[in-house]
C-alpha positions as CSV (number, residue, x, y, z in Angstrom):
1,X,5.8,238.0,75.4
2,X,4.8,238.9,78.7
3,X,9.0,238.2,80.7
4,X,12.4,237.6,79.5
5,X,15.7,236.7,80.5
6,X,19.3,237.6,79.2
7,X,22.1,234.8,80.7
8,X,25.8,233.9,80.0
9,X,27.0,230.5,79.3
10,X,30.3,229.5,78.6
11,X,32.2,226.5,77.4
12,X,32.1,225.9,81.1
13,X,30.3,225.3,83.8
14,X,30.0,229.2,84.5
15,X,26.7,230.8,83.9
16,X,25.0,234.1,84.9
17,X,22.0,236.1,85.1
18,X,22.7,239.0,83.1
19,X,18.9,240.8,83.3
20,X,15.5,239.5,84.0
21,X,12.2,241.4,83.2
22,X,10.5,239.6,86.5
23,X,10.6,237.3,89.6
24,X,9.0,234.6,87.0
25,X,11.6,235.2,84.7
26,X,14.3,234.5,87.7
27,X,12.3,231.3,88.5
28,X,13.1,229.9,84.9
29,X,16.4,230.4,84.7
30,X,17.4,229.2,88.4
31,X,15.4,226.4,87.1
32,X,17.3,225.3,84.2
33,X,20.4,226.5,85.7
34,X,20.0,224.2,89.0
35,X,18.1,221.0,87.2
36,X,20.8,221.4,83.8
37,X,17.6,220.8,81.6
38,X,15.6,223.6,79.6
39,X,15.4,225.6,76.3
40,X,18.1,227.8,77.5
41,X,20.2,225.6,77.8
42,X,19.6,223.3,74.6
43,X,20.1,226.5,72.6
44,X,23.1,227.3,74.2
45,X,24.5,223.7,73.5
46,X,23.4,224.0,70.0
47,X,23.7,226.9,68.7
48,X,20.2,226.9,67.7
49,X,16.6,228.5,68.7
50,X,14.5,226.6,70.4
51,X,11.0,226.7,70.0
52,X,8.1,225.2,72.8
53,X,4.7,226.6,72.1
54,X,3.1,224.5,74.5
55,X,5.1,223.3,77.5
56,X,2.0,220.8,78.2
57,X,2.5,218.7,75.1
58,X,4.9,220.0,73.2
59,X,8.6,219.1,72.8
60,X,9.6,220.2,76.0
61,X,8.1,217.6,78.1
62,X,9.8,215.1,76.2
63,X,13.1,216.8,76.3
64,X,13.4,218.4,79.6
65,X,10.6,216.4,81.9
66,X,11.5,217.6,85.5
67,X,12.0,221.2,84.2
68,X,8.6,220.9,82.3
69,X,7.1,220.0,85.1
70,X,8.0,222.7,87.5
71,X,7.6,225.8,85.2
72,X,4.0,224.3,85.0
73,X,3.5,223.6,88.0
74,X,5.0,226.9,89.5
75,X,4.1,228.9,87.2
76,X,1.7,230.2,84.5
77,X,4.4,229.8,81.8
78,X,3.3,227.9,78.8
79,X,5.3,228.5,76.0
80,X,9.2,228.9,76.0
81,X,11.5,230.6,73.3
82,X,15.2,230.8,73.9
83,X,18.2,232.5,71.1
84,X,21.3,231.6,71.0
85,X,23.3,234.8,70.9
86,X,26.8,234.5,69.8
């Protein structure tokens, strides 16, 4: 794991940045928080981990194209793991 991110979603629309290990980190999260799309915010509407080993042809594309697309293209991000903690 080279960055991580801690964030707070509720049953709203409120969400927060709690702790990031990097700028990169940052990036992902403003990401899926501005675009509404991302692991982060599948496992927070389900409850469950979510898994993407490989943002180029895994899962991910399918599920969350335009945030797919800019982690790749912005970064050097190629795998993303998010837990649900409740």
């Amino acid at each position: 794991m080279s960055t991580a991110a801690i964030s707070l979603l509720t049953g709203s629309v409120a969400r927060q940045t709690l702790a990031v290990t990097d700028g990169t980190a940052q990036l992902l999260e403003d990401l899926q928080f501005s675009l509404n799309e991302g692991a982060c915010m599948e496992a927070a509407s389900t409850g469950r981990p979510v898994l993407v080993a490989d943002l180029q042809k895994g899962s991910g594309v399918a599920q969350w194209p335009v945030v797919a697309a800019a982690v790749l293209e912005h970064t050097a991000v190629r795998a993303v793991f998010a837990l649900p903690l409740q």
